[in-house]
N, C-alpha and C positions, 0 to 999 in steps of 0.2 A: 194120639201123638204126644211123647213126654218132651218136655221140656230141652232135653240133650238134642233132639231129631226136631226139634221147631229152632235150635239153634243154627244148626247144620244146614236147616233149608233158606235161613236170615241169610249167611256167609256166603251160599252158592248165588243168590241173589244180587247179593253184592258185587260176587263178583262177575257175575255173566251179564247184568244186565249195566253195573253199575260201575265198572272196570275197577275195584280197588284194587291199590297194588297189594300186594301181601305181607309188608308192612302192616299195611290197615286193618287189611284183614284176620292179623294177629294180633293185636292190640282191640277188638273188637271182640276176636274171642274168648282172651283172657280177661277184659270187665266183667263179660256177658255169664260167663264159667263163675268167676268170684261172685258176681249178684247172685247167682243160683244158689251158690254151695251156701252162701249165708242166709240164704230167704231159705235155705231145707231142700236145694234140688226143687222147687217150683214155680222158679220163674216164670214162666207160662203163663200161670196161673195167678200170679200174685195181683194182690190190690195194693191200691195207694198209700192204705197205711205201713204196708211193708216195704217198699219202695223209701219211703217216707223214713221209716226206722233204718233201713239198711245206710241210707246217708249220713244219717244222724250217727249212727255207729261208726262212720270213715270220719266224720267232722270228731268227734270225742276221742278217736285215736289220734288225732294229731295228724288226718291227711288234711295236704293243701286245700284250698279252692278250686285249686287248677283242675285237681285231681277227681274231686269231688262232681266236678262241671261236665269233665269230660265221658265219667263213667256213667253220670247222668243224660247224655248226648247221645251213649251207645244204645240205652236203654229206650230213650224216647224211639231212636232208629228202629229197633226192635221191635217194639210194640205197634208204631205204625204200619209196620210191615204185615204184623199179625191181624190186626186191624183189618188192613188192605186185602189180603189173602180170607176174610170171612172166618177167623179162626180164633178170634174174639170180637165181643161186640161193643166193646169198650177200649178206651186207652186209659190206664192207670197212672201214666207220667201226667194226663192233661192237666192237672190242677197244680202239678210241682212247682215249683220257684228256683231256678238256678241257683246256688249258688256264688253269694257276691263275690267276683275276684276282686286281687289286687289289683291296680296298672303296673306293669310291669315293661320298664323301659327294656329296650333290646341293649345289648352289650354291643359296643363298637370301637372304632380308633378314630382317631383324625387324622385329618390329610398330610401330615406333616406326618405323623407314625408309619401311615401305609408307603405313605413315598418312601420313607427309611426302608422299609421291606423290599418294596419293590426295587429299588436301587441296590440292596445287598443282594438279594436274589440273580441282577442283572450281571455284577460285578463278580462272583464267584462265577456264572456260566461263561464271563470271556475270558477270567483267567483260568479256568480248569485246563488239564490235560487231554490224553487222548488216553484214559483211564478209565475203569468203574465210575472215580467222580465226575468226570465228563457228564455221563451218564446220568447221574444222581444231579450234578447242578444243572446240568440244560433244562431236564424235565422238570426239578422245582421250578426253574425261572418261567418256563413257558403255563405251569401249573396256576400260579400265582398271577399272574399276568392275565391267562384267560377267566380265572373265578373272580377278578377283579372289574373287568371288564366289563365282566356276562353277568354274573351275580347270581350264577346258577347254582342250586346243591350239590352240594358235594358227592351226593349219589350220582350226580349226572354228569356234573364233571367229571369223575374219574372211568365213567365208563362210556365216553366220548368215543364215536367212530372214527379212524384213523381218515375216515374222505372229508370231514372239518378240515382239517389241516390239508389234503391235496386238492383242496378248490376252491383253496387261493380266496375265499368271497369275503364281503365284510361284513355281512348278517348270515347266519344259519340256523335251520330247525334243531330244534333241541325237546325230546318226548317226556315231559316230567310226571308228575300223581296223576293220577285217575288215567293214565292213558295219551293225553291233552296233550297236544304238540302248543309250541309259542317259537315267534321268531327272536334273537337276540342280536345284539349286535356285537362287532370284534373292533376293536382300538387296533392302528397303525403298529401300537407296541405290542400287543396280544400277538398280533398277527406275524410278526417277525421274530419273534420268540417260540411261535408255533414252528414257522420256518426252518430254521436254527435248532429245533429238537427232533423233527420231521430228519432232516437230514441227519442227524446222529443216529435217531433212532434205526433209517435204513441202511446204516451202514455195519450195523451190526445183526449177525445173522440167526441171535436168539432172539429178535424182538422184530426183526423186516415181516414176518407174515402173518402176526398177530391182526386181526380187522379191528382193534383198538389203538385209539392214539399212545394210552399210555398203557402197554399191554404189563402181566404179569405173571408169575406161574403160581396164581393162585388159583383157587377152582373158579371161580369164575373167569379168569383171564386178564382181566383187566387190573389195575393195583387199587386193592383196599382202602376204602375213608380212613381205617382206623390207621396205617401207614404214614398218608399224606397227612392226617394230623399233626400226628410223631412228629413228623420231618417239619412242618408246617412252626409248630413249637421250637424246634431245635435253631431255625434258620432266625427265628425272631431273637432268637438268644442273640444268635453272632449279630441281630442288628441292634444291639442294646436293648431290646425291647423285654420286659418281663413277660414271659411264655406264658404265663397265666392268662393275661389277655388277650391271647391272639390262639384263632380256631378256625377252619373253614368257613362256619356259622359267623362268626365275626366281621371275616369279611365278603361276606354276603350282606350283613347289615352293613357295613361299611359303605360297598356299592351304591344302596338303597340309599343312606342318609345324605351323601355327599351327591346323589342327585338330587335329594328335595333342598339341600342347601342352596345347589346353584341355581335354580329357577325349574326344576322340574315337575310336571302336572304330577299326582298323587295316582290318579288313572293311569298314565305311564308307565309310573313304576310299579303298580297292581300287574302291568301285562308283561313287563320285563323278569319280575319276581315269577310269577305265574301264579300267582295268588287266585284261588277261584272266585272269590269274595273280596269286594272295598275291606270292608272291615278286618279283613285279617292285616291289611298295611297299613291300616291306622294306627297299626302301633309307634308307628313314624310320625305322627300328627303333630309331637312336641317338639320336631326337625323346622316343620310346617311355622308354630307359634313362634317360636323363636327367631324365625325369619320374617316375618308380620310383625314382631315385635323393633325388630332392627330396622326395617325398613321405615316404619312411622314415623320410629327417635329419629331417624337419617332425613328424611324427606315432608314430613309433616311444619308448616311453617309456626306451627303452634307449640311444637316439641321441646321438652329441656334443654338447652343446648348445654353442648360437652364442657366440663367444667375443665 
């Protein structure tokens, strides 16, 4: 069995047993393809020194950490699998060392920025017409509203079942990575903004029988991340906001920060995010300190007081 056909049986694995989306699964391929093609087509086979040089070759090009970590993640994947299936008797990552990342804070806005969006976004859907922009500002308004809300990705957002919006509820299932449903909750203003696009949208008879909320005549049906980006950017403009820092991703962290601000557990928001791992919402943690830090100065009777 070569190395091409021990990849192929990695990926099928992955994904029957281990529901990756295909995302993953493509991004799993293309490390797993790149560590071959530089270790000579035999990854398979390869030892640790090679493994070992191929990293050191991505760190001497000038890839990240990040980068370096991740294609080393696929690898270890990899080779367990091989491992586990009796197809080597050895793991060749076992003795590697990750490579050290940065910390890398998440990008985000303050509440005072998001309220300006969400307020511009509200304010163009009640003055809009009964036009294409109707159209375009209900659905931003209810778009924004809901990813603010929920804090879901923007894969999921946007391809949202039109029965969220006709059942009226204030928490709904929502199916993200791996397969994995999590429940979210929906704000009074999500929810009537849903409302309010809900009925626009059935009134018009190119978009009433799409089973998507925010349907589209793309191949998939539903409307493109890369779209609500665009538009996403354009509206931050009209709120004074520089487009640069504002992205679906954005406010997703936005969500996330502004709940550990107001008092909420880190566990919470690990199952709101749908984070499969504590540790991938620790990247929030200096949300966390910074709020320990204010609380002490505030409430500790030994604390500087405010000059």
């Amino acid at each position: 069995m070569n190395s091409a056909t021990r990849i192929e049986a990695f990926l099928e694995m992955m994904s029957v047993e281990r529901g990756a989306a295909d995302n993953t699964l493509a991004s799993y391929r293309r490390d797993l393809e790149d560590a071959s093609a530089a270790i000579g087509g035999g990854l398979a086979n390869a030892a640790s020194d090679d493994i070992r040089a191929y990293l050191g070759d991505m760190a001497a090009r000038g890839f990240a950490a990040s980068s370096q970590a991740r294609k080393l993640s696929a690898l270890r994947q990899f080779f367990k699998f091989l491992y586990a299936e009796n197809l080597r008797s050895d793991d060749p990552t076992g003795t590697l060392d990750s490579p050290r990342k940065d910390r890398s804070l998440p990008k985000t806005m303050a509440e005072a920025e998001t309220g300006r969006l969400l307020d511009r976004a509200s304010l163009e859907a009640a003055e809009a017409g009964r036009d294409g922009d109707a159209v375009a500002a209900k659905r931003m308004h209810a778009l924004v509203e809901v990813l603010y809300a929920t804090g879901l990705r923007v894969s999921e957002l946007v391809s949202l079942p039109v029965r969220v919006a006709q059942r009226d509820e204030r928490f709904f299932v929502v199916r993200g990575k791996g397969n994995k449903e999590r429940m979210v909750p929906l704000s009074p203003k999500a929810r009537e903004a849903m409302h309010v696009w809900l009925a626009e949208r059935e009134g018009n008879p190119a978009l009433a029988d799409s089973p998507y909320l925010f349907p589209s005549s793309s191949e998939s049906g539903h409307m493109p991340r890369q779209v609500f980006a665009r538009d996403l950017k354009a509206l931050a403009a009209r709120a004074g906001i520089a487009a640069a820092k504002v992205s679906p991703h954005v406010l997703r962290h936005a969500f996330a920060s502004h709940l550990l601000q107001n008092g909420a557990d880190l566990r919470a928001v690990q199952q709101l995010l749908g984070h499969a791992d504590i540790s991938t919402t620790q990247i929030y943690t200096h949300v966390l300190e910074e709020r320990l830090v204010r609380l002490v100065n505030d409430h500790h009777p030994l604390a500087d007081p405010t000059p």
